[in-house]
N, C-alpha and C positions, 0 to 999 in steps of 0.2 A: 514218431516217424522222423528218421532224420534229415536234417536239409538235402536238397537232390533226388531225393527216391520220388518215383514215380508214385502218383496213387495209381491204386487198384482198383478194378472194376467194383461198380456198389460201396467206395469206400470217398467219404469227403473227406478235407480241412478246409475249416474257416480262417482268415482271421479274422480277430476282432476290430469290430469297428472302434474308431480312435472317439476318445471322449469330446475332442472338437472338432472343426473340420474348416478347410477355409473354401469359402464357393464364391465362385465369378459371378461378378456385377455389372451393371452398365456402370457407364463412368460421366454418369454426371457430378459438378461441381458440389454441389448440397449431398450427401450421403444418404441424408435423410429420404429422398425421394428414389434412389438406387434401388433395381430391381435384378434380380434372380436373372440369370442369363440361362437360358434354356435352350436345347438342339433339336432337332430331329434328325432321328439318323435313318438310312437309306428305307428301311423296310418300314417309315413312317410314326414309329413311335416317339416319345416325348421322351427324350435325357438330360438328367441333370448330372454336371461331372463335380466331384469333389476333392481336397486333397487334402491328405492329412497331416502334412508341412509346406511350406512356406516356401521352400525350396521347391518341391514337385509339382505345389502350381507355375512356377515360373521353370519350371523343366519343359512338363507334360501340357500346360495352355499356353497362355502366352506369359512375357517377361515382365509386359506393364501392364498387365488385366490388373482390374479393382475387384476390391473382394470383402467378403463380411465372414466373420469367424460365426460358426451353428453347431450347437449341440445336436442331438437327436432328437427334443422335442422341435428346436427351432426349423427343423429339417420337416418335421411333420407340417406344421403351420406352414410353411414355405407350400407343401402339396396338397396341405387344405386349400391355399387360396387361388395355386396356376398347379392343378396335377403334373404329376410327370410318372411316366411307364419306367421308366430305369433310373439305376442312381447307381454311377460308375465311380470308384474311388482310387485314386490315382490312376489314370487312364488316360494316353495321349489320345485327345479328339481328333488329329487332324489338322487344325487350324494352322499350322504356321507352312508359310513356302519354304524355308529350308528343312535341312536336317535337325535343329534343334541343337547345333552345334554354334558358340559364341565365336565372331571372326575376329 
């Protein structure tokens, strides 16, 4: 399928998820004690957002969020120990009051 064609009914593409990922933290001083920042979004589920550079966390979240790099297992333990119902991968949450535009 080439870029821009619509999919067609009954028909997906994935991509692949990236071998690391970088996910928002609280921002305490020690790292060591840094915890998984988690959302709910309107219809009450638990989201966790991820970004698969460096750049698209400081696009899509915020510019000075804290963050810890996770593979896919680390991703698991992370929903072994606070579940979460979704896990959005470069996705703007919301959070900022502008446009996301640098003045």
């Amino acid at each position: 399928m080439a870029d821009g064609e619509p999919l067609t009914e009954g028909t997906e593409e994935r991509r692949a998820f990236p071998p690391v990922v970088y996910v928002p933290t609280t921002n305490e001083d020690d790292p060591a004690v840094r915890r998984v920042v988690m959302h709910k979004v309107e219809d009450g589920r638990t989201a966790l957002y991820v970004y698969s550079a460096m750049d698209r966390l400081h696009r899509f979240y915020l510019p000075d969020a804290s963050w810890v790099v996770c593979d896919v297992a680390a991703l698991q333990k992370v929903h072994d120990q606070t579940p979460y119902d979704l896990l959005f991968l470069d996705v703007d949450p919301g959070l900022r009051d502008d446009d996301g535009v640098a003045s």
